[in-house]
PQR file of N, CA, C, O and H, with PARSE charges and radii, in Angstrom:
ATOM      1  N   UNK A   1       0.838  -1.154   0.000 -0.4000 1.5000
ATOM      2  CA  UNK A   1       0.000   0.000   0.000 -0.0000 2.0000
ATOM      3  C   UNK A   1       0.897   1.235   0.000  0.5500 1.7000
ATOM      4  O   UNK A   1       1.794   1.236   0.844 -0.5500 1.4000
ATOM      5  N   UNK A   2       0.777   2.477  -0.963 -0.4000 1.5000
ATOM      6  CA  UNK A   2       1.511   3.362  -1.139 -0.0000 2.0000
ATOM      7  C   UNK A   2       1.002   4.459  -0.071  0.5500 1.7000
ATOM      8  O   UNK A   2       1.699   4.732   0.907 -0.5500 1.4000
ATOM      9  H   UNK A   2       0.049   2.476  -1.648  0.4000 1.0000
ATOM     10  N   UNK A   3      -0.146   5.026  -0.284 -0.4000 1.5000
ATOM     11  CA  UNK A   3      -0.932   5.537   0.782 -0.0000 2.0000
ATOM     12  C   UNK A   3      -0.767   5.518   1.550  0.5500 1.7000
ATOM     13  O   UNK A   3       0.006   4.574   1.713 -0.5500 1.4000
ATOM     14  H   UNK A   3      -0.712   4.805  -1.078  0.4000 1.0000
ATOM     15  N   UNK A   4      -1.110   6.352   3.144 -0.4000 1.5000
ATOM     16  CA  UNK A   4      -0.895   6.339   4.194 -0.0000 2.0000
ATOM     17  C   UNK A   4      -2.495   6.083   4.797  0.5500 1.7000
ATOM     18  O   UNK A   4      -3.399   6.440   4.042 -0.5500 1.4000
ATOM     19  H   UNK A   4      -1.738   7.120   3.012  0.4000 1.0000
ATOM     20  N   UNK A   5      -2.796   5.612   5.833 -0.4000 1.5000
ATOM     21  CA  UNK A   5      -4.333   5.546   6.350 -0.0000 2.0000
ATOM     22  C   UNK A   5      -4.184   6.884   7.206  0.5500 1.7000
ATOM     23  O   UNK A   5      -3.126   7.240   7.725 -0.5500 1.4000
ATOM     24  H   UNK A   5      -2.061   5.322   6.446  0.4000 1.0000
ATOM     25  N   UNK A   6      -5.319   7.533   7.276 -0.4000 1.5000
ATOM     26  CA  UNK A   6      -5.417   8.827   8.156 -0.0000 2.0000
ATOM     27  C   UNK A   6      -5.457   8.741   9.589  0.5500 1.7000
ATOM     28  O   UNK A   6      -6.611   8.320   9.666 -0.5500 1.4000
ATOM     29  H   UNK A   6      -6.178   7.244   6.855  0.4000 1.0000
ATOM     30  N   UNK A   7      -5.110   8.811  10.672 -0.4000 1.5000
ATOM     31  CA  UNK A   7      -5.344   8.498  11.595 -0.0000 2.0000
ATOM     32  C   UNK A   7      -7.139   7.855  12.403  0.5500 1.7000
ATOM     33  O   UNK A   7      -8.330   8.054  12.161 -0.5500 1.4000
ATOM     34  H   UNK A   7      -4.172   9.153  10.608  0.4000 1.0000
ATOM     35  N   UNK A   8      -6.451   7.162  13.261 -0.4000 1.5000
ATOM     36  CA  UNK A   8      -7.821   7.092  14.170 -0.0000 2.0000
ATOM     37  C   UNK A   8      -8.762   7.976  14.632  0.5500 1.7000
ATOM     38  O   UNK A   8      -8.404   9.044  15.129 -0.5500 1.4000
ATOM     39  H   UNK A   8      -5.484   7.000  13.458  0.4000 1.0000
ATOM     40  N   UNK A   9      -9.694   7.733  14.553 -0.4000 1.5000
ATOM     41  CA  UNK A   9     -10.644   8.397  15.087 -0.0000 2.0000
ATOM     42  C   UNK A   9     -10.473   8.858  16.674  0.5500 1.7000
ATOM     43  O   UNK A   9     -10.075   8.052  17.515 -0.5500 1.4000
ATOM     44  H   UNK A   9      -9.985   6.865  14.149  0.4000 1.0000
ATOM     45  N   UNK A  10     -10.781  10.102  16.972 -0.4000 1.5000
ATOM     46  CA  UNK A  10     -10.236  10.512  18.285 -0.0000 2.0000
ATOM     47  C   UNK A  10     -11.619  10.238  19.170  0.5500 1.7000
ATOM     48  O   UNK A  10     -11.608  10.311  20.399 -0.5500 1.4000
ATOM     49  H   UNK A  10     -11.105  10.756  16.288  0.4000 1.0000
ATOM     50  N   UNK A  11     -12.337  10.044  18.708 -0.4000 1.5000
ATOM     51  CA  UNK A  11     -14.049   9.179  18.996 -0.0000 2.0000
ATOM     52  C   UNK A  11     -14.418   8.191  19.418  0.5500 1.7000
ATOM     53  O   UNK A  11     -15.261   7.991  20.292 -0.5500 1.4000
ATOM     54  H   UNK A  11     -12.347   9.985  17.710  0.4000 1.0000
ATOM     55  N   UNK A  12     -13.316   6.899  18.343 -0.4000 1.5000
ATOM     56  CA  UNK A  12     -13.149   5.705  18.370 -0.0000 2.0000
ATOM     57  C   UNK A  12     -13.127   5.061  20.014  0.5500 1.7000
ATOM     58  O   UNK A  12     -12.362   5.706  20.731 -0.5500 1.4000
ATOM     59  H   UNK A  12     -12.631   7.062  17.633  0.4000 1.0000
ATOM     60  N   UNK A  13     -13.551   4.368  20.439 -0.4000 1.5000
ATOM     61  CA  UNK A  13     -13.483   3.474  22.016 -0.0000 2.0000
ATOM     62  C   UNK A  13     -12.839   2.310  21.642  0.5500 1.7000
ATOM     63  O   UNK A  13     -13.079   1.665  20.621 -0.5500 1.4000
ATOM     64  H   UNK A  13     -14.173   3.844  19.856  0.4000 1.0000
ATOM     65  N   UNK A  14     -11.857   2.006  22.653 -0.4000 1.5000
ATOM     66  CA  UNK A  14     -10.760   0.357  22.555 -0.0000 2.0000
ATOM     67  C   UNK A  14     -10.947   0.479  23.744  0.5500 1.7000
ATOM     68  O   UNK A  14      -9.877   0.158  24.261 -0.5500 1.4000
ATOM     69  H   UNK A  14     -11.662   2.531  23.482  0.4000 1.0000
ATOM     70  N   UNK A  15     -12.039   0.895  24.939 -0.4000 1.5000
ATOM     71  CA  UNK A  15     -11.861   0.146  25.810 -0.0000 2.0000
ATOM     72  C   UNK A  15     -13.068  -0.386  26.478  0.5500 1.7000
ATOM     73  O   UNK A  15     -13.097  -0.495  27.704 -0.5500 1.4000
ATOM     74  H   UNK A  15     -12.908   1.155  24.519  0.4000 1.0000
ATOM     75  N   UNK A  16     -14.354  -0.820  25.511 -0.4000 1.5000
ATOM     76  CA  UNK A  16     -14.847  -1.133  25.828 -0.0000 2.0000
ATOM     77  C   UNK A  16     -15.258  -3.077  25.803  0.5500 1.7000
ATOM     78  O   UNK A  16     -15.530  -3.655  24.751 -0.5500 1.4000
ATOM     79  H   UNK A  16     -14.330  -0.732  24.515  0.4000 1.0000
ATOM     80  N   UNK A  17     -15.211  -3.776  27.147 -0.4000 1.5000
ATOM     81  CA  UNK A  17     -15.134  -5.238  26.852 -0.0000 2.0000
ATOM     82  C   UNK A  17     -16.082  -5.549  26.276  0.5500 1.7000
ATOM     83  O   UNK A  17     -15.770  -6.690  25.936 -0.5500 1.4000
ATOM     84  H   UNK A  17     -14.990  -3.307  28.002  0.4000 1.0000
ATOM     85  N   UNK A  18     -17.319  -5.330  25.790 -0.4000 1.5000
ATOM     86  CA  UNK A  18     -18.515  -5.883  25.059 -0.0000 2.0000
ATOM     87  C   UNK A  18     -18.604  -5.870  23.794  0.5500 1.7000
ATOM     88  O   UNK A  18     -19.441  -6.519  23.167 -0.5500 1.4000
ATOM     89  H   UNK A  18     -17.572  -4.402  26.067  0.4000 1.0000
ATOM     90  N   UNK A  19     -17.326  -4.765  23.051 -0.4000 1.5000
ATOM     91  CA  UNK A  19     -17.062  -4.473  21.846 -0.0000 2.0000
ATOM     92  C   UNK A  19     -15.784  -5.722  20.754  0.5500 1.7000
ATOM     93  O   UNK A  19     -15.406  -5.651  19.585 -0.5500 1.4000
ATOM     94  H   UNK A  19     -16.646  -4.238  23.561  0.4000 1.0000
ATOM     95  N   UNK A  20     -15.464  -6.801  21.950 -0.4000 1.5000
ATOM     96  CA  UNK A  20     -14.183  -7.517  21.719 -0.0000 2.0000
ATOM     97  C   UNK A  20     -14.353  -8.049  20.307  0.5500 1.7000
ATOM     98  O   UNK A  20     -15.388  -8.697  20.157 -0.5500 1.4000
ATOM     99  H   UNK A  20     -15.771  -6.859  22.900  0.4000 1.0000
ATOM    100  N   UNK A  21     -13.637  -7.935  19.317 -0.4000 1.5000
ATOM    101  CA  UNK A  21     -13.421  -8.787  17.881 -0.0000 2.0000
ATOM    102  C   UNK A  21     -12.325  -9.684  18.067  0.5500 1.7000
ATOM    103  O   UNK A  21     -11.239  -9.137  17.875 -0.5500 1.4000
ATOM    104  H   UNK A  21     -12.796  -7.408  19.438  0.4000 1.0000
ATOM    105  N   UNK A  22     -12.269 -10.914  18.386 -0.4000 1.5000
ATOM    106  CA  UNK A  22     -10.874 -11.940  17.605 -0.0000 2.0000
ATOM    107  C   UNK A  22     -10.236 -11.807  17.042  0.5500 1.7000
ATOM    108  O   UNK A  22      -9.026 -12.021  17.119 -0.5500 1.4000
ATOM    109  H   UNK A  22     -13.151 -11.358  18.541  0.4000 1.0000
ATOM    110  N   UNK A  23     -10.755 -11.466  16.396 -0.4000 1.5000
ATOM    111  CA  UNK A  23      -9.724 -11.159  14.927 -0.0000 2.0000
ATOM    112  C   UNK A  23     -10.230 -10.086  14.494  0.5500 1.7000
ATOM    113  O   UNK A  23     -11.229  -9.591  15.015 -0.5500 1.4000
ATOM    114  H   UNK A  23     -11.738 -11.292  16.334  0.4000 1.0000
ATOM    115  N   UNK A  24      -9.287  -9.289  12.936 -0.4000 1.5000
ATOM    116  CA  UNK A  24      -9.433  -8.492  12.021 -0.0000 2.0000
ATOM    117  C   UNK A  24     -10.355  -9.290  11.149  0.5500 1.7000
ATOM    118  O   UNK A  24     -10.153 -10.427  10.723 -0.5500 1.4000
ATOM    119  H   UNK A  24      -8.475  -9.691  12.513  0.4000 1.0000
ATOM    120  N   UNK A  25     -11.656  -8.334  10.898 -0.4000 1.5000
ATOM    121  CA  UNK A  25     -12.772  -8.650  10.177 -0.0000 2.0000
ATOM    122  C   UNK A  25     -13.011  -7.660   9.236  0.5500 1.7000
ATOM    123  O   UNK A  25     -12.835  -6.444   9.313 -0.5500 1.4000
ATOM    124  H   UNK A  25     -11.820  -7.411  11.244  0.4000 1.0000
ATOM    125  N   UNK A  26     -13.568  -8.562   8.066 -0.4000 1.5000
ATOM    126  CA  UNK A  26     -13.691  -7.418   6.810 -0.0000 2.0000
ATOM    127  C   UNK A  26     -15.609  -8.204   6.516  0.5500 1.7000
ATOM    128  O   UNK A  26     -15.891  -9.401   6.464 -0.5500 1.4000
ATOM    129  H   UNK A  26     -13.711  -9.550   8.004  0.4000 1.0000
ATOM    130  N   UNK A  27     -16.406  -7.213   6.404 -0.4000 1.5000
ATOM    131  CA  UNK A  27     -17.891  -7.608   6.382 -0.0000 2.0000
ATOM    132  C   UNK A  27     -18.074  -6.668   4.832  0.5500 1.7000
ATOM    133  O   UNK A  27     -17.949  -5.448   4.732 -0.5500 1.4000
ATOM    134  H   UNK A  27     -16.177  -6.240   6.447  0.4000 1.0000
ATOM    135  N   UNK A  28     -18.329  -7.428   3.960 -0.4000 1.5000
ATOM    136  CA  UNK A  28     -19.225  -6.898   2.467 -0.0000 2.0000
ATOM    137  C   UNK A  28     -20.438  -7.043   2.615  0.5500 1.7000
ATOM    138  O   UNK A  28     -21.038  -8.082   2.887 -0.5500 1.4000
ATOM    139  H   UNK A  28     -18.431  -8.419   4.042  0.4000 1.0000
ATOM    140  N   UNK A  29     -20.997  -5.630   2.378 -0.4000 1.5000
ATOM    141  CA  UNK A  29     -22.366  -5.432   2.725 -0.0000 2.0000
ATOM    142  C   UNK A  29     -23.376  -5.659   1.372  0.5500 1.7000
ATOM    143  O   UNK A  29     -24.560  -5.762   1.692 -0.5500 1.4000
ATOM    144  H   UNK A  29     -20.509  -4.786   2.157  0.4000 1.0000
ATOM    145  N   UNK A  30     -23.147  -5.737   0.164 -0.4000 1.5000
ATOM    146  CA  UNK A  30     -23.144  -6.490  -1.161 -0.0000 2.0000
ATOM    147  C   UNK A  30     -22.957  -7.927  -1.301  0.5500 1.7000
ATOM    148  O   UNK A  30     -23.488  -8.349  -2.329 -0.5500 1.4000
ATOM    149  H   UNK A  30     -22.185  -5.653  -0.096  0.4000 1.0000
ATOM    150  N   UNK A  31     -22.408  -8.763  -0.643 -0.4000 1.5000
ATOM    151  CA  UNK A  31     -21.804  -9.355  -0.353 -0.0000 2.0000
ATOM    152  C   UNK A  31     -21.093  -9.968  -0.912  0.5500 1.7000
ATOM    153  O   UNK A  31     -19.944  -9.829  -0.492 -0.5500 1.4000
ATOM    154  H   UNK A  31     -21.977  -8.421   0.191  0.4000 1.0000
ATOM    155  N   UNK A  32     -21.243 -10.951  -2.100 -0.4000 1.5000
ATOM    156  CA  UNK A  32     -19.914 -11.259  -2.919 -0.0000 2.0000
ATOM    157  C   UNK A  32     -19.065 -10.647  -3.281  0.5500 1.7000
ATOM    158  O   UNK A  32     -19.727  -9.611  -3.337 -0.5500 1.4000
ATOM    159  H   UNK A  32     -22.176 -11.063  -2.441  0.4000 1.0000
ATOM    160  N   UNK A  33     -17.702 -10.215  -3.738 -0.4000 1.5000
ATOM    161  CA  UNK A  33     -16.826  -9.737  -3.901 -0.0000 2.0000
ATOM    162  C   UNK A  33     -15.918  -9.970  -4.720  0.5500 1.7000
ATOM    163  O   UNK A  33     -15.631 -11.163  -4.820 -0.5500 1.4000
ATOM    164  H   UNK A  33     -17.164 -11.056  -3.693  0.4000 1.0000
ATOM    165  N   UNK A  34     -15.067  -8.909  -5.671 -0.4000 1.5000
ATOM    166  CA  UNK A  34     -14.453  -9.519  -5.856 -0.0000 2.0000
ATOM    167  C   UNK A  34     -12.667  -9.543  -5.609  0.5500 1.7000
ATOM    168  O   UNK A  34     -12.141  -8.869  -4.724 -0.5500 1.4000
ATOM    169  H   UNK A  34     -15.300  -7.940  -5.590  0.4000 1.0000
ATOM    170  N   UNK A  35     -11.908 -10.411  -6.525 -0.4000 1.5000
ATOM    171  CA  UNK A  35     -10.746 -10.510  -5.385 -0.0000 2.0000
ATOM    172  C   UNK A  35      -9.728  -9.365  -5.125  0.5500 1.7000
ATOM    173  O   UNK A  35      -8.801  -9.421  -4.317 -0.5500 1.4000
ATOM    174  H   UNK A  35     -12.336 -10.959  -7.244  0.4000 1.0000
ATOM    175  N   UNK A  36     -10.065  -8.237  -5.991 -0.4000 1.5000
ATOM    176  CA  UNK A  36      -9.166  -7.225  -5.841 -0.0000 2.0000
ATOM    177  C   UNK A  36      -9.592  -6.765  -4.668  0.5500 1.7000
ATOM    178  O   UNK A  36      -8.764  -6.404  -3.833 -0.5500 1.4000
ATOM    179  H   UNK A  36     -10.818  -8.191  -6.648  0.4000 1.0000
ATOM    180  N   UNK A  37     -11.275  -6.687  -4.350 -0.4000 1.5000
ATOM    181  CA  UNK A  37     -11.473  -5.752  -3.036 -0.0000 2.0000
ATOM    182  C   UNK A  37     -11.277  -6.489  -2.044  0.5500 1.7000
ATOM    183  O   UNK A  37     -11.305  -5.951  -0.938 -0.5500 1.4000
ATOM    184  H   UNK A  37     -11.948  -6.980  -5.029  0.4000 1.0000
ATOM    185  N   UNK A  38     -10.972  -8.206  -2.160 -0.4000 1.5000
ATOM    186  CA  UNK A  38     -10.700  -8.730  -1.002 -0.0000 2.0000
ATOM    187  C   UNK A  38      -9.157  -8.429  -0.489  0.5500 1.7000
ATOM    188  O   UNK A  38      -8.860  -8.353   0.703 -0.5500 1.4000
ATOM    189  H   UNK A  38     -10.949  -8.643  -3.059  0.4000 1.0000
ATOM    190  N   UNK A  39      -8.452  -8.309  -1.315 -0.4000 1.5000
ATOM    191  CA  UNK A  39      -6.882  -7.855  -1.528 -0.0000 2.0000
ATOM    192  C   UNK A  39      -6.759  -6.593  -0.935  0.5500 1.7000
ATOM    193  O   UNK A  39      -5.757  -6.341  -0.266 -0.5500 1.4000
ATOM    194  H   UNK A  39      -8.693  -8.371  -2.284  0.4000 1.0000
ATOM    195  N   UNK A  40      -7.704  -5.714  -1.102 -0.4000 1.5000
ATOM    196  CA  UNK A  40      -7.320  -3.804  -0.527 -0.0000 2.0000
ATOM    197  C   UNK A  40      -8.186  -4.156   0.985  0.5500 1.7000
ATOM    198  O   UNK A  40      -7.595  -3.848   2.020 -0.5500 1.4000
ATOM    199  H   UNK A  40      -8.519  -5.919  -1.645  0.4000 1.0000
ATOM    200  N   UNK A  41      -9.341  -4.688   1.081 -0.4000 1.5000
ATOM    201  CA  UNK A  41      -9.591  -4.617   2.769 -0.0000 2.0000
ATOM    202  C   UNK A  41      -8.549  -5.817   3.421  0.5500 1.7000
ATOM    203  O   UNK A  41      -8.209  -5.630   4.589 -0.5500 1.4000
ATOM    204  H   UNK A  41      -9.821  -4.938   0.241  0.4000 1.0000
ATOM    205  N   UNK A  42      -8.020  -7.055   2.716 -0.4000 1.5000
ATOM    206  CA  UNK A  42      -6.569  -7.321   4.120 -0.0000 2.0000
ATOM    207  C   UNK A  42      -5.438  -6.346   3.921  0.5500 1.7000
ATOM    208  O   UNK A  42      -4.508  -6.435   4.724 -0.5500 1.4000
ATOM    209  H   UNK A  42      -8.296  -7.207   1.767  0.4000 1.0000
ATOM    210  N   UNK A  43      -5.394  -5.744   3.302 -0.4000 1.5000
ATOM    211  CA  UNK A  43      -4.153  -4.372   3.580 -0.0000 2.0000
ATOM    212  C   UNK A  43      -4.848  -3.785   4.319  0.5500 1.7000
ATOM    213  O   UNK A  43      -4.529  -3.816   5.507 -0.5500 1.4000
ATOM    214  H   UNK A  43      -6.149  -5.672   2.650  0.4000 1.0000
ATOM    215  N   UNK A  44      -6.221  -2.925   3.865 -0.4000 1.5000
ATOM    216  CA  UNK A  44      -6.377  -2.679   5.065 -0.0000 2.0000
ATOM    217  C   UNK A  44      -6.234  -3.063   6.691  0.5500 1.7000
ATOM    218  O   UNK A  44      -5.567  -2.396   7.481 -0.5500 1.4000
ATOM    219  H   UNK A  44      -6.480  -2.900   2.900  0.4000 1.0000
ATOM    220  N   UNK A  45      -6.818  -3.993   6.956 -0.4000 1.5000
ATOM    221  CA  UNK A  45      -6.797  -4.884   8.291 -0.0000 2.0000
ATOM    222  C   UNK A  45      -5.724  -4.768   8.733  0.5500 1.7000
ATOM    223  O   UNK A  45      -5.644  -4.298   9.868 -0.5500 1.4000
ATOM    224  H   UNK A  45      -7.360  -4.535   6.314  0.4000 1.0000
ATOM    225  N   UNK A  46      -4.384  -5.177   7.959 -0.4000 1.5000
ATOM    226  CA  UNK A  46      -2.997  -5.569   8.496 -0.0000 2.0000
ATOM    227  C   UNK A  46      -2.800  -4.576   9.093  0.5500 1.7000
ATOM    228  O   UNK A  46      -2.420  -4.749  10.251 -0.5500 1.4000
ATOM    229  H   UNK A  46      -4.449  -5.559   7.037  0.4000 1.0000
ATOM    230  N   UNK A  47      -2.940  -3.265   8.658 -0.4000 1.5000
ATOM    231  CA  UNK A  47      -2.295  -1.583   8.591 -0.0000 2.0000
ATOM    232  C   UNK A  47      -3.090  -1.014   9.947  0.5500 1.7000
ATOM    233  O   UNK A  47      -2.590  -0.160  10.679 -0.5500 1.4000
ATOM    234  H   UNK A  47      -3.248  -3.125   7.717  0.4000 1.0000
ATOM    235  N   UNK A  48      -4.411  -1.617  10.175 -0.4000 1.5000
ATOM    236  CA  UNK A  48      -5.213  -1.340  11.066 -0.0000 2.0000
ATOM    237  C   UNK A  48      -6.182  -2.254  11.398  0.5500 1.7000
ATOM    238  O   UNK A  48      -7.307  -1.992  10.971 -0.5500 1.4000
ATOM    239  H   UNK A  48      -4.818  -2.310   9.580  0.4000 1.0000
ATOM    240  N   UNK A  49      -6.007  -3.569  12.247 -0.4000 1.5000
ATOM    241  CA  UNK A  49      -6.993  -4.388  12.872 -0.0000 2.0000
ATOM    242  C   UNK A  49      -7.964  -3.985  13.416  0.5500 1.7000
ATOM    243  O   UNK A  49      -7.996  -3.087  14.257 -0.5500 1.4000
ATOM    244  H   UNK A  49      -5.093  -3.781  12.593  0.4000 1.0000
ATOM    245  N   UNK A  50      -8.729  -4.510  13.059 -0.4000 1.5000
ATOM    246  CA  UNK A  50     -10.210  -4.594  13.743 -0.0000 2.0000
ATOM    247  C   UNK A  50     -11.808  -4.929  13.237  0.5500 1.7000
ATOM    248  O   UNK A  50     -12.004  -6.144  13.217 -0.5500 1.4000
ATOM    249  H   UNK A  50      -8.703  -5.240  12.376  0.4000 1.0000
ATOM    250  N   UNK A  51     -12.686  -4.330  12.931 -0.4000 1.5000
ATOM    251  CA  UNK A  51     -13.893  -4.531  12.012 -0.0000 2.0000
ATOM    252  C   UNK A  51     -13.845  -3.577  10.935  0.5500 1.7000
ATOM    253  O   UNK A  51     -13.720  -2.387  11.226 -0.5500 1.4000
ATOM    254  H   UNK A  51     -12.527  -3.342  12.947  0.4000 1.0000
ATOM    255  N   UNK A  52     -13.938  -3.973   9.595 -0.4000 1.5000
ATOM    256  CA  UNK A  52     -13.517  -2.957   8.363 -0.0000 2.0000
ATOM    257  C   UNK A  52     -15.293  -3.762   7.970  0.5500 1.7000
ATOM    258  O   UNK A  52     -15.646  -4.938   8.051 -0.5500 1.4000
ATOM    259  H   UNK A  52     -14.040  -4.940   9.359  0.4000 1.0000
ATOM    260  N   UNK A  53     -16.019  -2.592   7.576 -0.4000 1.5000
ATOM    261  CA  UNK A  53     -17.337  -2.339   6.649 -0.0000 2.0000
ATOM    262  C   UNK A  53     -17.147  -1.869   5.757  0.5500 1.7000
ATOM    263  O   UNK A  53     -16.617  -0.766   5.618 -0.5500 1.4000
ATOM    264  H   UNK A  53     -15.732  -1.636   7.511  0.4000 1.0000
ATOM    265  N   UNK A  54     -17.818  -3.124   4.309 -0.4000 1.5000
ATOM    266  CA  UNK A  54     -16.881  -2.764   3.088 -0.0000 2.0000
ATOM    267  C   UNK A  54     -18.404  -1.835   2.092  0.5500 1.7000
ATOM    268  O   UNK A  54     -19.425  -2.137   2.710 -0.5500 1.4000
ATOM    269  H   UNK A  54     -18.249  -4.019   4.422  0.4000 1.0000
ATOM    270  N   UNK A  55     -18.648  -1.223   1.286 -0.4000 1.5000
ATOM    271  CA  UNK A  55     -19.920  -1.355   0.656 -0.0000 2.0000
ATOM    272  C   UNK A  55     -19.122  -0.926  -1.002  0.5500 1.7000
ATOM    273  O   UNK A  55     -18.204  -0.115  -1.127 -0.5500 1.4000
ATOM    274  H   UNK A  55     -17.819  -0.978   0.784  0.4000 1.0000
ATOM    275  N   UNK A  56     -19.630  -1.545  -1.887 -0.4000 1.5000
ATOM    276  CA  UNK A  56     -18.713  -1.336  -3.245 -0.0000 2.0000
ATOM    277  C   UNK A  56     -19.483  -0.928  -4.144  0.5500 1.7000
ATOM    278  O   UNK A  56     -20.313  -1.819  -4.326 -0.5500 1.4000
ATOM    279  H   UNK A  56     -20.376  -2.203  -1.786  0.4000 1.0000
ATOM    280  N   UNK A  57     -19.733   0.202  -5.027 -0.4000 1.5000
ATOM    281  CA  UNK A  57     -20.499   0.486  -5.984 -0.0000 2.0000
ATOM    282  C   UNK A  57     -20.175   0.173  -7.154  0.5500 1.7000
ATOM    283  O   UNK A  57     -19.080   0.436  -7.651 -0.5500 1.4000
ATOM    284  H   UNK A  57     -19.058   0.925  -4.879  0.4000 1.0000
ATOM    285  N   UNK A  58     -21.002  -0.361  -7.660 -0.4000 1.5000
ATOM    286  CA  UNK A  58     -21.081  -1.359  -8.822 -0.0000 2.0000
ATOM    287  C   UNK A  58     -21.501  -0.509 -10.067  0.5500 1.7000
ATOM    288  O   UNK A  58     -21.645  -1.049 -11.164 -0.5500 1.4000
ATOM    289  H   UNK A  58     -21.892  -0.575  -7.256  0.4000 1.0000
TER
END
């Protein structure tokens, strides 16, 4: 990724326990996909773990 991601949200909460994710999650709200956008949301993820909401206009 050449880009930089903009910082966090100064809004954002990490300390709430009811909010816990396992893992880095990527949710398509379209839902099939295809593999390029599966390719740019795990860069995303890596760069910044957590829940990524994808929506793709077609």
């Amino acid at each position: 990724m050449r880009g930089k991601l903009p910082p966090p949200d100064p809004f954002e909460s990490f300390d709430d326990p009811r909010l816990v994710i396992p893992a880095p999650t990527s949710v398509f709200l379209k839902g099939c996909t295809t593999p390029d956008a599966e390719r740019v949301a795990r860069a995303i993820l890596a760069a910044r773990p957590g829940l990524l909401l994808i929506c793709v206009a077609d």
